[in-house]
PyMOL CGO cylinders between C-alpha atoms (Angstrom):
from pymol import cmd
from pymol.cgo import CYLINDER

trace = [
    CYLINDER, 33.12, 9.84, 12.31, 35.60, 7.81, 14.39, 0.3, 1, 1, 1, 1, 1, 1,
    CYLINDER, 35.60, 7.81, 14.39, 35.21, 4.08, 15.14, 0.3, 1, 1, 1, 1, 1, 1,
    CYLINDER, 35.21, 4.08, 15.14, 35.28, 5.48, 18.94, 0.3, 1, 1, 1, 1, 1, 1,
    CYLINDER, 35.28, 5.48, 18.94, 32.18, 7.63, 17.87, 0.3, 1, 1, 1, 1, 1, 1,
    CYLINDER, 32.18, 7.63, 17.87, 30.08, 5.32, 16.37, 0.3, 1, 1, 1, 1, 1, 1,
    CYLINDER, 30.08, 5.32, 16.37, 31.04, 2.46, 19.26, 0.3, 1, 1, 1, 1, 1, 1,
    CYLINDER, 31.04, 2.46, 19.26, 29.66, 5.54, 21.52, 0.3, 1, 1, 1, 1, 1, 1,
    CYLINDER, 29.66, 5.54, 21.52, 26.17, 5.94, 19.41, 0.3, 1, 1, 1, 1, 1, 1,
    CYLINDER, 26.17, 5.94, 19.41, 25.67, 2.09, 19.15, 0.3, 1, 1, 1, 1, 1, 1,
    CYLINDER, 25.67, 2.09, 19.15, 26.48, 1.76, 22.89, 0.3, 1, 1, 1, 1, 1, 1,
    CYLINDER, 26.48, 1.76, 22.89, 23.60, 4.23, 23.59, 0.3, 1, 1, 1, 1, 1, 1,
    CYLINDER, 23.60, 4.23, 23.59, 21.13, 3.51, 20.88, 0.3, 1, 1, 1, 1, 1, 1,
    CYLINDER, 21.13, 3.51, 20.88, 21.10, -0.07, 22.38, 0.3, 1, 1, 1, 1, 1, 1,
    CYLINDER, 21.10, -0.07, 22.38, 21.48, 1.58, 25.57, 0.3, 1, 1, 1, 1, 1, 1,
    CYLINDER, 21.48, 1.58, 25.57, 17.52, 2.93, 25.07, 0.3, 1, 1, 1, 1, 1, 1,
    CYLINDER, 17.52, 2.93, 25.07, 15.99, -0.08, 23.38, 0.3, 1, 1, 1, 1, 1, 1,
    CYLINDER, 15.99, -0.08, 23.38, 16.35, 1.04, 19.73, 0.3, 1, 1, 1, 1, 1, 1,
    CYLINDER, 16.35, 1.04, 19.73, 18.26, -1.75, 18.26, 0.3, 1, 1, 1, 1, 1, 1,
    CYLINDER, 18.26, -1.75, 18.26, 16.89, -3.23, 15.73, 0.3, 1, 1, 1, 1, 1, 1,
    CYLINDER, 16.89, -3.23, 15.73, 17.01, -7.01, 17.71, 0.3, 1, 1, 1, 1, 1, 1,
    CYLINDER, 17.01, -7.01, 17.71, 18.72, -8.50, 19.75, 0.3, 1, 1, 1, 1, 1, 1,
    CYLINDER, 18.72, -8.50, 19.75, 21.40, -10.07, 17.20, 0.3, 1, 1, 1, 1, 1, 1,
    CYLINDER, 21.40, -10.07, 17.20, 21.49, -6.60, 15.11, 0.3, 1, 1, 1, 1, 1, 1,
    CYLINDER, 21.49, -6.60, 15.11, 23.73, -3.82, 15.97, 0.3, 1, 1, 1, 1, 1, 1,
    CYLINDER, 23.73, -3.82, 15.97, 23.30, 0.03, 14.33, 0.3, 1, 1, 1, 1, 1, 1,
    CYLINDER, 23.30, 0.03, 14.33, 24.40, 0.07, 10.57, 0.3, 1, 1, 1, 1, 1, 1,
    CYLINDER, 24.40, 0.07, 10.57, 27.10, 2.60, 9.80, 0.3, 1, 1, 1, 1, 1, 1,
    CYLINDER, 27.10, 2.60, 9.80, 27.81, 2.87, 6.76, 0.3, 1, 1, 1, 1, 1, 1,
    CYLINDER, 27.81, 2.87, 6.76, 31.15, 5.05, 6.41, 0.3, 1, 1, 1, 1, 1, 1,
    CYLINDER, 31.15, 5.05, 6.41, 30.29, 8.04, 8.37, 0.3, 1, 1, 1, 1, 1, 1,
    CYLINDER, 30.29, 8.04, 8.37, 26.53, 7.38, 8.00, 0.3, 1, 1, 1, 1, 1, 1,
    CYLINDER, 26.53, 7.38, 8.00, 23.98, 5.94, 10.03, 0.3, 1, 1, 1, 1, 1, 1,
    CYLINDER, 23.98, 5.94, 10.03, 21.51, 3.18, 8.78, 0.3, 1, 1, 1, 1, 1, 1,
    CYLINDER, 21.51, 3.18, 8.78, 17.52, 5.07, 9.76, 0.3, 1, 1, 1, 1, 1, 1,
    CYLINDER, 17.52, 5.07, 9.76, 15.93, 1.90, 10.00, 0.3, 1, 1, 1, 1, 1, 1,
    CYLINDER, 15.93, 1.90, 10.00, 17.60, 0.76, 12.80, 0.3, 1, 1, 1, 1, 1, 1,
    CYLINDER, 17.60, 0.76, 12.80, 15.60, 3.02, 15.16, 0.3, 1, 1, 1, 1, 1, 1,
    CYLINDER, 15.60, 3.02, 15.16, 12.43, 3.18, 12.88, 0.3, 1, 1, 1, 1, 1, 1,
    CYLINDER, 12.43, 3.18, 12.88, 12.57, -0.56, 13.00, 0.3, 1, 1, 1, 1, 1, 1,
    CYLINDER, 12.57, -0.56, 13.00, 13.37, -1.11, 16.57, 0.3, 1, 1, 1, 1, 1, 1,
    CYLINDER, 13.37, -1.11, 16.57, 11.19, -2.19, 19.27, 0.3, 1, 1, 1, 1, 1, 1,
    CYLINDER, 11.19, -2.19, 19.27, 11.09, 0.95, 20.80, 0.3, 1, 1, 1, 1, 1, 1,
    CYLINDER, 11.09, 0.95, 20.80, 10.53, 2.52, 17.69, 0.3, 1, 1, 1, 1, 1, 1,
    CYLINDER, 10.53, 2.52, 17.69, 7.57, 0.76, 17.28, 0.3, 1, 1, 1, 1, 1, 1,
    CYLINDER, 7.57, 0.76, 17.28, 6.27, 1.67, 20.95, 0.3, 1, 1, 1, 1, 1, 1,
    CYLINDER, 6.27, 1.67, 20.95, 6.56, 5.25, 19.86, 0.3, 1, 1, 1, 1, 1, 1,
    CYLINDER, 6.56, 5.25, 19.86, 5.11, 4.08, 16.24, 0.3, 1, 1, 1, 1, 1, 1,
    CYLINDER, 5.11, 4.08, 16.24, 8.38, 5.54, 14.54, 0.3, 1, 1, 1, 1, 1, 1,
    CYLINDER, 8.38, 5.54, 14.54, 7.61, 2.73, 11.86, 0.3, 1, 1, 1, 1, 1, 1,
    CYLINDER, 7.61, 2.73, 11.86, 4.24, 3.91, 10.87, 0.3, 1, 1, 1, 1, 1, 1,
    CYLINDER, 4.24, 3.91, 10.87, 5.66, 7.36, 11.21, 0.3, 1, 1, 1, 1, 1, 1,
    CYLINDER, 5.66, 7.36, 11.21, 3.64, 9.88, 8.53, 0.3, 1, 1, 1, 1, 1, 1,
    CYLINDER, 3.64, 9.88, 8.53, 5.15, 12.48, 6.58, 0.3, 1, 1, 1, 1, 1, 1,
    CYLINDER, 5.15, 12.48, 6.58, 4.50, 15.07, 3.65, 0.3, 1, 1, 1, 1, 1, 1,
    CYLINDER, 4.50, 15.07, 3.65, 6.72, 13.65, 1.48, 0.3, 1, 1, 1, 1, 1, 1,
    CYLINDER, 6.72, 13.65, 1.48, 9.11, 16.24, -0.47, 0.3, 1, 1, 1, 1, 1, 1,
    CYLINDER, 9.11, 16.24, -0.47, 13.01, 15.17, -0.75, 0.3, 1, 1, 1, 1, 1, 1,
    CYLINDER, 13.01, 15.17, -0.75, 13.61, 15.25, 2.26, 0.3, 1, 1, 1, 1, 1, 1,
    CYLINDER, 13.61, 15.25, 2.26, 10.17, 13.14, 4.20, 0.3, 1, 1, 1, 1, 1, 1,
    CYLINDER, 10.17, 13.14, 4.20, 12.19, 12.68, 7.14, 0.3, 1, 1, 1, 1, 1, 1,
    CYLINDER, 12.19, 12.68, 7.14, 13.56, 15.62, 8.65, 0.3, 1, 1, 1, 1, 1, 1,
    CYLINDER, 13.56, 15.62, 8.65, 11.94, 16.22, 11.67, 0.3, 1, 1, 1, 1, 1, 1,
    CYLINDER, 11.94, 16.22, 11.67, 12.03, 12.06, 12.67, 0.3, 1, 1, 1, 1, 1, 1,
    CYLINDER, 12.03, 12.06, 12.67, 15.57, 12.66, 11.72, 0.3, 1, 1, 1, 1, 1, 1,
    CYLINDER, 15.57, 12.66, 11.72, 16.11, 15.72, 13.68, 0.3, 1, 1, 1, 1, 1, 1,
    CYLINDER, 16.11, 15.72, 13.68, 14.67, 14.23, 17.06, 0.3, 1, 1, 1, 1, 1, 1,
    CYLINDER, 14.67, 14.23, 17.06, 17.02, 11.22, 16.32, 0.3, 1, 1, 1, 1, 1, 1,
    CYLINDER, 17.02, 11.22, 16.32, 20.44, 13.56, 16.29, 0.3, 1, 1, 1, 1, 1, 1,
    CYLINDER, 20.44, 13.56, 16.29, 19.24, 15.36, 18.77, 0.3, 1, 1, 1, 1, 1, 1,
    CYLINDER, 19.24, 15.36, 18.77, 19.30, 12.17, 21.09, 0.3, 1, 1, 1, 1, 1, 1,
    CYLINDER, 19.30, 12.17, 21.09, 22.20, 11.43, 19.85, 0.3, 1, 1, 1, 1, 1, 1,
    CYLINDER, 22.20, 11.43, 19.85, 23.49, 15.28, 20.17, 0.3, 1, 1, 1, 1, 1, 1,
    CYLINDER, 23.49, 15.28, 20.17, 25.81, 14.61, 23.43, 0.3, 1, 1, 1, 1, 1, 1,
    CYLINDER, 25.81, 14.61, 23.43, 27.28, 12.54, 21.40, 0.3, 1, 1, 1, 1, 1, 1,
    CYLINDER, 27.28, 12.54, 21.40, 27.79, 14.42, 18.34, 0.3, 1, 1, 1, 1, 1, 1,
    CYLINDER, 27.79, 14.42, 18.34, 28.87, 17.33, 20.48, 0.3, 1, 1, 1, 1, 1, 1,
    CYLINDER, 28.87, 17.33, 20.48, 31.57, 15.52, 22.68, 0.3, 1, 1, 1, 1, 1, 1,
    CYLINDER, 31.57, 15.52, 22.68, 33.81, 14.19, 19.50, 0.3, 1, 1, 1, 1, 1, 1,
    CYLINDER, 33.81, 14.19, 19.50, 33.15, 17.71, 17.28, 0.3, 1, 1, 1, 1, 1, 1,
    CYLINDER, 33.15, 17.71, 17.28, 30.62, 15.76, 14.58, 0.3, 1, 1, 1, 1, 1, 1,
    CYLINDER, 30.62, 15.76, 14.58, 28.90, 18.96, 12.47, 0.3, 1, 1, 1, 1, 1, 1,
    CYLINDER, 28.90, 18.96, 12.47, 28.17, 16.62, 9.81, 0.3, 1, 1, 1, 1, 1, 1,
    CYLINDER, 28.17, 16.62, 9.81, 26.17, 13.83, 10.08, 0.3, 1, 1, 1, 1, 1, 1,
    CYLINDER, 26.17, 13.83, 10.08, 24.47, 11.26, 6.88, 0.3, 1, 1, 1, 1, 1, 1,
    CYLINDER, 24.47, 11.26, 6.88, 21.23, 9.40, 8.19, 0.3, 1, 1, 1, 1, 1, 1,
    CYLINDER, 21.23, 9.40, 8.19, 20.54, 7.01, 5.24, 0.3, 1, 1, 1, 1, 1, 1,
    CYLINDER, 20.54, 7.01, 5.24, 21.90, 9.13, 2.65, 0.3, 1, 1, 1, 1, 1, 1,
    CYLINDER, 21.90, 9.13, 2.65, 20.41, 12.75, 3.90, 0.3, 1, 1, 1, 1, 1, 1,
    CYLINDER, 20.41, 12.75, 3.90, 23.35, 14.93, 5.28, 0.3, 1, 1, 1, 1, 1, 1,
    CYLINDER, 23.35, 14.93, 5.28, 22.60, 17.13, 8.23, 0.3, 1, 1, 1, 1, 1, 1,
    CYLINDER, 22.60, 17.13, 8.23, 24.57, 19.77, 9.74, 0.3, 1, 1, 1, 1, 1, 1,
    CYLINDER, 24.57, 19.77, 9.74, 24.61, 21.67, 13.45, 0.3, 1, 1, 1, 1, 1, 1,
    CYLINDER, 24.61, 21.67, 13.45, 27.26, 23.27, 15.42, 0.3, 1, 1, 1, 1, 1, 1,
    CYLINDER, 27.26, 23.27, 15.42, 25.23, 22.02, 18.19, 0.3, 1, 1, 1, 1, 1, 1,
    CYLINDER, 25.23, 22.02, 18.19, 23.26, 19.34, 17.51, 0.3, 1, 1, 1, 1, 1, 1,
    CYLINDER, 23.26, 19.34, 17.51, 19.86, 20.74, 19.14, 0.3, 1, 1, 1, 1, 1, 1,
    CYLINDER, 19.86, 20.74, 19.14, 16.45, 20.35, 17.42, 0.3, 1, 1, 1, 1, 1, 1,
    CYLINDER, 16.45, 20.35, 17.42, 16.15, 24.05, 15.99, 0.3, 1, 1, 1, 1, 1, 1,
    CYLINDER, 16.15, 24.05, 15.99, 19.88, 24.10, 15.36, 0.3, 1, 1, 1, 1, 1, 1,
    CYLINDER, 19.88, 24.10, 15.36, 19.86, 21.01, 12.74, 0.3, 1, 1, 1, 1, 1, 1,
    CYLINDER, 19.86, 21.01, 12.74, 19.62, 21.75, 9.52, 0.3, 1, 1, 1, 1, 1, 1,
    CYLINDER, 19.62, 21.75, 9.52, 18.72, 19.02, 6.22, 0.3, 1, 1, 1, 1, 1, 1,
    CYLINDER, 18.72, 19.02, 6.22, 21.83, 19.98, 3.94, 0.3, 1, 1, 1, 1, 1, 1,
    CYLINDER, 21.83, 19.98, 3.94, 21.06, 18.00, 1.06, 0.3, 1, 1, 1, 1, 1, 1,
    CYLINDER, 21.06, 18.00, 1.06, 21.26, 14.26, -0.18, 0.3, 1, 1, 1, 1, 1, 1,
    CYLINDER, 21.26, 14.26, -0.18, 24.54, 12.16, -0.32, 0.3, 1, 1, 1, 1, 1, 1,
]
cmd.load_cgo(trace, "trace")
């Protein structure tokens, strides 16, 4: 993921009103993006991301995930991203849509 790319995401993460504060911008950590940024975020807690529930298994967060990439998807799509790591789960999708994104496995 370029430094254009992620300048791109952060841009429109912040854009919506899930930073994590004011003062905190989107964690990338080499081509990865930090999950708690959004879970943590104001917004994230107006749509209760932070209290989100799951089943557990090894990977708890795939569909929060998936919703996430595909908000982020016009993104993806415009610099050619098929890989993405959200906090250390990999994803893949040619096209970044919800039924298109699949959970490839842990970094």
């Amino acid at each position: 993921m370029t430094e254009e790319c992620k300048q791109e995401i952060k841009d429109y993460i912040d854009s919506k009103g899930f930073s994590y504060n004011r003062n905190s911008n989107v964690k990338f950590y080499g081509s990865g993006i930090h999950r708690g940024y959004y879970i943590d975020s104001e917004e994230g807690k107006n749509r209760k991301f932070s209290g989100f529930s799951y089943d557990g298994g090894d990977h708890q967060w795939e569909s929060l995930d998936k919703y996430f990439l595909e908000f982020i998807g016009h993104i993806l799509r415009k610099h050619d991203i098929t890989e993405v790591n959200l906090s250390y789960d990999i994803y893949e999708s040619n096209n970044w849509k919800f039924g298109s994104i699949e959970w490839a496995g842990k970094l």
